[in-house]
N, C-alpha and C positions, 0 to 999 in steps of 0.2 A: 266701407268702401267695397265698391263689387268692380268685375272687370267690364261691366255696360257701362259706369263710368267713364271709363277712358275711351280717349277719341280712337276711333276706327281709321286705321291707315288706308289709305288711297286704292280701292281695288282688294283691300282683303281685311272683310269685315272680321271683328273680335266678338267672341261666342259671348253670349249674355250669358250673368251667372245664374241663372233662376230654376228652378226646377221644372223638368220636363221640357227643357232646350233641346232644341232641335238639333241632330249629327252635321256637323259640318267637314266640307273637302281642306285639303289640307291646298297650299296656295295651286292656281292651275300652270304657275311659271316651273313645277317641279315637274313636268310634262317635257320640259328640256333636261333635267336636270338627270331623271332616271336610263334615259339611253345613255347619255355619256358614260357613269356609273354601268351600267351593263357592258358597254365594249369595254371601259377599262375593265371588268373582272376578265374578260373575253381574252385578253391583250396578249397574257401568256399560253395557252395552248395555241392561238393561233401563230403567236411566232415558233410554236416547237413544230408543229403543222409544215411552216413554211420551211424552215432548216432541214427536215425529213426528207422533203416528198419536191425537195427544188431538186432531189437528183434525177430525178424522175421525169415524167409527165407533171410538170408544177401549175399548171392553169387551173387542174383541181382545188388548189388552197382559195383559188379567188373568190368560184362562188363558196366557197365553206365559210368563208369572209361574209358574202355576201347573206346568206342565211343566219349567220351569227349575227351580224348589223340589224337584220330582219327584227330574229327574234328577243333582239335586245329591245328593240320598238316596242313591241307588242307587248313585252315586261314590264316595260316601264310606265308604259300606258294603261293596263291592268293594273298594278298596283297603287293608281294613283286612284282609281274609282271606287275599288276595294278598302282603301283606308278612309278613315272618317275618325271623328271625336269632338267631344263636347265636355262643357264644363258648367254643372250641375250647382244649388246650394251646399253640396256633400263632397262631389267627387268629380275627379277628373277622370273621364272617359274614355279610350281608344280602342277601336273595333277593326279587325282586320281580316285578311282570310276572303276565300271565294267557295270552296267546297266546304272547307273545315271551319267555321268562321271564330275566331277569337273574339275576347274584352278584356281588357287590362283597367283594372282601376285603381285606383289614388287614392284613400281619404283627404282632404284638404287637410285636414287637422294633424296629419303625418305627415306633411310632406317635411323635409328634411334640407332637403340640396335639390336648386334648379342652377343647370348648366347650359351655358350657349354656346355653338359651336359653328361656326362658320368656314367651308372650304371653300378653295377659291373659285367654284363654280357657283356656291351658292353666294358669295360676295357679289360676282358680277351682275347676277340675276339678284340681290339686294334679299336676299334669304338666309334664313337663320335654322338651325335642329335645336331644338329646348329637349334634354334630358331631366326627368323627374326620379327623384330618389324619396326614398320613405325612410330609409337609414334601416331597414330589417335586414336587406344583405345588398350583393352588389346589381340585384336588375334595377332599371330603370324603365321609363318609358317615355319612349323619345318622340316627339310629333315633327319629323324632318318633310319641312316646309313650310314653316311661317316665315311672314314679311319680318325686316329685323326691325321698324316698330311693334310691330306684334307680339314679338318673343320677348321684347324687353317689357311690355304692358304684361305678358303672360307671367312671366317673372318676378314683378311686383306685387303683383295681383295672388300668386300663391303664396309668397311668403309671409302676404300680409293675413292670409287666412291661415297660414299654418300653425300659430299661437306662438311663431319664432319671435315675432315683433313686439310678445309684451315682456318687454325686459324692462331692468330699470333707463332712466332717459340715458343721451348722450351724453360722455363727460363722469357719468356716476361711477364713482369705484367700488365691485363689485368685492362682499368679502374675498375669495379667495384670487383676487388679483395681489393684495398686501404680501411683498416677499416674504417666503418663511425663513430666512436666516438675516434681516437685519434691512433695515433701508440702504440697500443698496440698487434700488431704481426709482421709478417711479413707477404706479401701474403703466398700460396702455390703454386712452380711453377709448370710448367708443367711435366711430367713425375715423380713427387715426390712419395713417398709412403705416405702414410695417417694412415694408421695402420699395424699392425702385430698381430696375436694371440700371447698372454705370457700366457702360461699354469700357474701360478699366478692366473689366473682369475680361476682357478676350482675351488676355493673358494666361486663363487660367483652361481656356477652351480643348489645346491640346493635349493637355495632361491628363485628360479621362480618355482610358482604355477601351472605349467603346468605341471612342475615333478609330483607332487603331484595328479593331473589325472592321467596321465601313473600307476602311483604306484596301486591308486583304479579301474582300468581296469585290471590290473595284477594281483590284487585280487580279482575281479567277477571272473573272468575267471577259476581259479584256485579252488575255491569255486561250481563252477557248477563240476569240475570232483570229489569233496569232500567224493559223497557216493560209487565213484566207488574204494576208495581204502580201499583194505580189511583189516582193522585194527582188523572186530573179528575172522581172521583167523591167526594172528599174538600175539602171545602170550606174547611177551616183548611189542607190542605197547600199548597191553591192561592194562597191568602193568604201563605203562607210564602214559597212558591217565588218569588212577585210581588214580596215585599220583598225576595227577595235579588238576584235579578234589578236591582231599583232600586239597588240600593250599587254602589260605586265597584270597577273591577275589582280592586285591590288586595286588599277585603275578602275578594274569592270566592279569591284564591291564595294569601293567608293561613289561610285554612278548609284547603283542601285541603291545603295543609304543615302544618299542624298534625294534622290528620284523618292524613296517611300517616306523622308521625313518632311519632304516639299510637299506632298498628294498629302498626308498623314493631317499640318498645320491648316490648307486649303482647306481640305472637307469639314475638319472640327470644328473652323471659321464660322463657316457657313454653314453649317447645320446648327452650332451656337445662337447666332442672328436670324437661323429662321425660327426654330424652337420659342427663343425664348425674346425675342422682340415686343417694346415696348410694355414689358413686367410689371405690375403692379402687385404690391399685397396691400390687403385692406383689410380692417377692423372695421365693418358695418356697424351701422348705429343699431343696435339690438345685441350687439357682440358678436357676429356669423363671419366666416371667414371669405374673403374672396379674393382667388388668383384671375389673371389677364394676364394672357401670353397669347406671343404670334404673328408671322410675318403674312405667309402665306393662308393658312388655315387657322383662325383665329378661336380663342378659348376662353372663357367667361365660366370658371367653376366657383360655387357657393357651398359653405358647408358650415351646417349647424355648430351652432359654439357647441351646445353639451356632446355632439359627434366626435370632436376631435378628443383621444384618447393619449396620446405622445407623441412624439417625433422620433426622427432615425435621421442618425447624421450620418452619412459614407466619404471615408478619405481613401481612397483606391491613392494603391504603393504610389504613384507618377508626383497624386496631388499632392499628397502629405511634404514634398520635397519642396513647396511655392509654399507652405501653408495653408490649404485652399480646403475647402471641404463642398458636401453636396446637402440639400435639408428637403426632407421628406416625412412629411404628418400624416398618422396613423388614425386611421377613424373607424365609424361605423358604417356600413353600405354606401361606400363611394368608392370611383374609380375601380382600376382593375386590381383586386386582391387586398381591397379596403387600406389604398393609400394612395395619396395624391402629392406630386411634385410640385415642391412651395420656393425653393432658389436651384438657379443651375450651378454648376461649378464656380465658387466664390471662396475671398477671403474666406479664412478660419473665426475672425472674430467677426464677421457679419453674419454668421452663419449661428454664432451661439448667440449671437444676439436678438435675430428672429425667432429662433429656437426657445429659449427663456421667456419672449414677448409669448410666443404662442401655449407655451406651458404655462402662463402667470407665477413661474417661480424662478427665481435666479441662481444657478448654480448645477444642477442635474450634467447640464454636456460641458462642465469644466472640472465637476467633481474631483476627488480622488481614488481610484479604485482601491476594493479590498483583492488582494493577489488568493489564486487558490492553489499555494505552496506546491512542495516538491514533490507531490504521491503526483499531482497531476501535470508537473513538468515530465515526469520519467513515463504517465503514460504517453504525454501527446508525442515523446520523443521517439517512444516503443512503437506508436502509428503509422510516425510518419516515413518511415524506414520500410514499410511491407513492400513500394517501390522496387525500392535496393535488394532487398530480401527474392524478390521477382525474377529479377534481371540475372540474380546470382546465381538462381537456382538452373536458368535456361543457359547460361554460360559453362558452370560448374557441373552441373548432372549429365551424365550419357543420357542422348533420345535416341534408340534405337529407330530403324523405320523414318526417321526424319531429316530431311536434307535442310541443314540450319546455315540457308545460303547469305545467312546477313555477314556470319562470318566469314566470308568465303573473298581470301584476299588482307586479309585485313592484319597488320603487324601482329606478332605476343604481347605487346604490352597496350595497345589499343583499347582492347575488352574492357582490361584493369584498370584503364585512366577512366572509360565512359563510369564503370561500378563504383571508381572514387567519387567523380562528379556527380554524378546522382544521388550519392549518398549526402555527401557536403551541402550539396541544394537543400534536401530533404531534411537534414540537421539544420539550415537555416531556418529555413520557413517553418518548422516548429518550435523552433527557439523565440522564432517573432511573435507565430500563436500564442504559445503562453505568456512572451512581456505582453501582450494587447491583450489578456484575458483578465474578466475580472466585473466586479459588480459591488453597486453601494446603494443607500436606500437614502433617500432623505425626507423631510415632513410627507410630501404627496405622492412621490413617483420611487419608481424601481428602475435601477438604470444597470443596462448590463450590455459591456462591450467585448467583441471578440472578430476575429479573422487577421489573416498575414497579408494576404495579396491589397484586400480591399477592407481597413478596419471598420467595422460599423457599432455604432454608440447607438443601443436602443432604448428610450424611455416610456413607459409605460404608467397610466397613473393608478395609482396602486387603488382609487376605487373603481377602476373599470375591472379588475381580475375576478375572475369569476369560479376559478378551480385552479388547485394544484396537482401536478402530476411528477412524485418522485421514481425513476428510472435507474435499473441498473441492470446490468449487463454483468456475466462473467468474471471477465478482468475487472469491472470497476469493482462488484461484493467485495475480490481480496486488497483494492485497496482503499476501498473504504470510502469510494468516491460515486458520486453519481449527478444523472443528467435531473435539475429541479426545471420546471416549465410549469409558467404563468399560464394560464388560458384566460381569453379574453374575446369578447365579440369584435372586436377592433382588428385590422389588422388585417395579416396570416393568424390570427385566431389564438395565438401563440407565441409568446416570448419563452427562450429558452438560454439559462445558463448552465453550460456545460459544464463538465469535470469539477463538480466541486463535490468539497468532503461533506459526509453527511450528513455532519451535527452541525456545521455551518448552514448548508440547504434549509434542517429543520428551523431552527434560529433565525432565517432570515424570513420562510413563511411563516412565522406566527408571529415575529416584528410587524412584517408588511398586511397581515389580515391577522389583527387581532381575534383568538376564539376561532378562527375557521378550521386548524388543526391539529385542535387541541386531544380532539377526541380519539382522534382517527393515530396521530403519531404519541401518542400519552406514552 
């Protein structure tokens, strides 16, 4: 199969794959596409421009408007003439640059992960960006501007030359699909689905802490245009403000938690449904992964079955109280920091269940952990007090020379209630650290979970580790504890289990890589 094969869409021929093809434009509908993209980058100095200089003579911002719009033009239009690419019997091509000129290329034979991505400009104008991965690290190289039959031919067309597609047929169960603790699944064959979005899960949308930033950015924001609205030129809002003013303070902190738990549910909604609309996971007939997500700006990412190295499950404090959890698969040269988002906020057991489907093992994110006893409860306890330790010192010690106007005002026992509570906080959330610490090994992977606020369950498969790194520090030599860390190209590059005792660490890397250190820890 070559891509001269496939039929050529409408207006935007598809590169023959032959050697010595000729450089082709990327579509010429991206001629619209790049000024929009240029004023939006534009977007914010010209609004700081306009809030400046509106105290002033402000007809200045116009044309500065006006020459930005300009030379957002002329950007966009250079770069569309400057870019070129072509696709070779060997390699995919892309040439860029006007003074300095670049080539980015591909082996076919590498490629790894081709990704679609479509904003909603490029939806309207019926255009697609294809991202090519080689799985060596996290670049790509993106030809933003094909027709979106093109990008879907372009798509087919490398992964059929990439040597992804000789796998055994669809349906065949691959040895390491057979559960290593007993039939309790089945495999997943090939071309299966793995998941589906069920709007069911909106339920679980406000319980991620990251709502709850958006929310507090929505309110800076909103709070900086505060004096510009003329409330004493408004005779009802002043009457308002005056009754509210008159009620009890109670009223006015009941307002405002309901006001940010209202904005809080809103925004998570909706950022939930445009994120993660119409979701698919897929088991490709070759075994390769692929997500679809997207309301707005739509997403089409593929990744190599041998790439994916484990997953990472996150139950951030809010979720864990619904059950819910978040699943996030660890690879090789994809996405940003070599992982890619595979469910959003969802049940707990849909979550392990995608999770096991995509590790071919059953059991790794239900496991039991091994605890790493009391030497490393009494440091995390020791740590997490430097806080307290802080506070007491800026309370308790004379600063001469320094006016320490936070007290200033403030009852005698005030100080001593904040230095209790901070400390009480601090004794919780280390007490949570260490129940949530902890690590177990089973047939394939390395599973090692740790955090208070937000617990995360990371598994690793234990032939993707590629080096051990035992750590220790000071306080851990005297008590006997230290930081072991998996390295691995996958990922952050890097699984690490903290605080554990030494002769455990060594015990578990020569379980998990047989022979690798034997020599080194003998």
């Amino acid at each position: 199969m070559s891509l001269s094969d496939l039929p050529p869409p409408t207006g935007d021929p598809v590169v023959p794959a032959v050697a010595g093809a000729e450089w082709q434009r990327l579509s010429p509908r991206m001629l619209l596409v790049h000024p929009v993209r240029g004023l939006g980058s534009m977007l914010v100095p010209l609004l700081i421009a306009f809030f400046i200089g509106r105290g002033e003579d402000g007809s200045w911002w116009i044309w500065l408007a006006v020459v930005g719009g300009a030379l957002a033009l002329v950007a966009g239009t250079v770069s569309w003439f400057i870019t070129r690419y072509r696709v070779t019997e060997a390699q995919l091509q892309l040439r860029t640059g006007l003074l300095s000129r670049r080539v980015l290329t591909a082996p076919l034979d590498r490629v790894r992960s081709v990704d679609i991505e479509s904003t909603p400009v490029h939806r309207v104008l019926g255009l697609a960006t294809v991202k090519v991965g080689t799985g060596v690290d996290s670049s790509r190289i993106e030809l933003d501007g094909l027709a979106r039959d093109q990008a879907a031919a372009m798509r087919t067309f490398l992964l059929s030359r990439s040597g992804v597609a000789a796998r055994p047929a669809a349906g065949t169960a691959y040895p390491s699909q057979q559960w290593a603790d007993g039939d309790q699944g089945a495999p997943v064959a090939d071309g299966a689905e793995l998941a589906r979005i069920d709007w069911g899960w909106l339920r679980y949308a406000p319980f991620s802490l990251s709502s709850l930033v958006v929310v507090a950015g929505v309110a800076g924001v909103l709070a900086q245009f505060g004096d510009d609205v003329p409330v004493d030129e408004v005779a009802v809002a002043q009457q308002a403000w005056a009754w509210v003013l008159a009620q009890a303070v109670a009223v006015l902190v009941v307002a405002a938690v309901v006001g940010v738990v209202l904005g809080w549910v809103v925004l998570s909604t909706a950022s939930y449904v445009m994120t993660w609309w119409n979701l698919r996971v897929v088991r490709e007939p070759g075994g390769n992964l692929r997500v679809t997500r997207g309301l707005l700006t739509t997403h089409s990412q593929t990744v190599e079955r041998e790439k994916v190295r484990g997953v990472r499950m996150g139950e951030p404090f809010l979720l864990r109280f619904v059950r819910g959890a978040e699943l996030t698969a660890i690879a090789t040269g994809i996405g940003s920091g070599g992982t890619t988002r595979v469910l959003p906020p969802a049940p707990r057991t849909v979550v392990t269940r995608v999770g096991h489907d995509l590790l071919e093992e059953n059991g790794p994110l239900t496991t039991a952990l091994v605890g790493h006893g009391p030497r490393a409860r009494r440091r995390i306890h020791v740590r997490g007090q430097w806080a307290t330790l802080a506070l007491t010192t800026l309370t308790a010690v004379p600063t001469w020379g320094v006016d320490r106007w936070w007290f200033a005002g403030w009852p005698d026992w005030l100080p001593v209630a904040v230095l209790l509570g901070v400390g009480a906080a601090s004794a919780l959330l280390a007490e949570a650290s260490w129940r949530n610490l902890g690590h177990a090994l089973t047939p394939r992977h390395l599973v090692v979970q740790t955090g208070a606020v937000v617990r995360t369950r990371e598994v690793l498969e234990r032939a993707g580790v590629i080096g051990w790194v035992v750590h220790q520090s000071f306080f851990q030599r005297r008590r006997g504890l230290c930081h072991l860390t998996a390295t691995t190209a996958a990922g952050s590059e890097q699984v690490v289990v903290p605080d554990v005792p030494l002769e455990v660490a060594v015990r578990l890397a020569r379980r998990a890589t047989p022979g690798m250190l034997e020599d080194v820890l003998a």
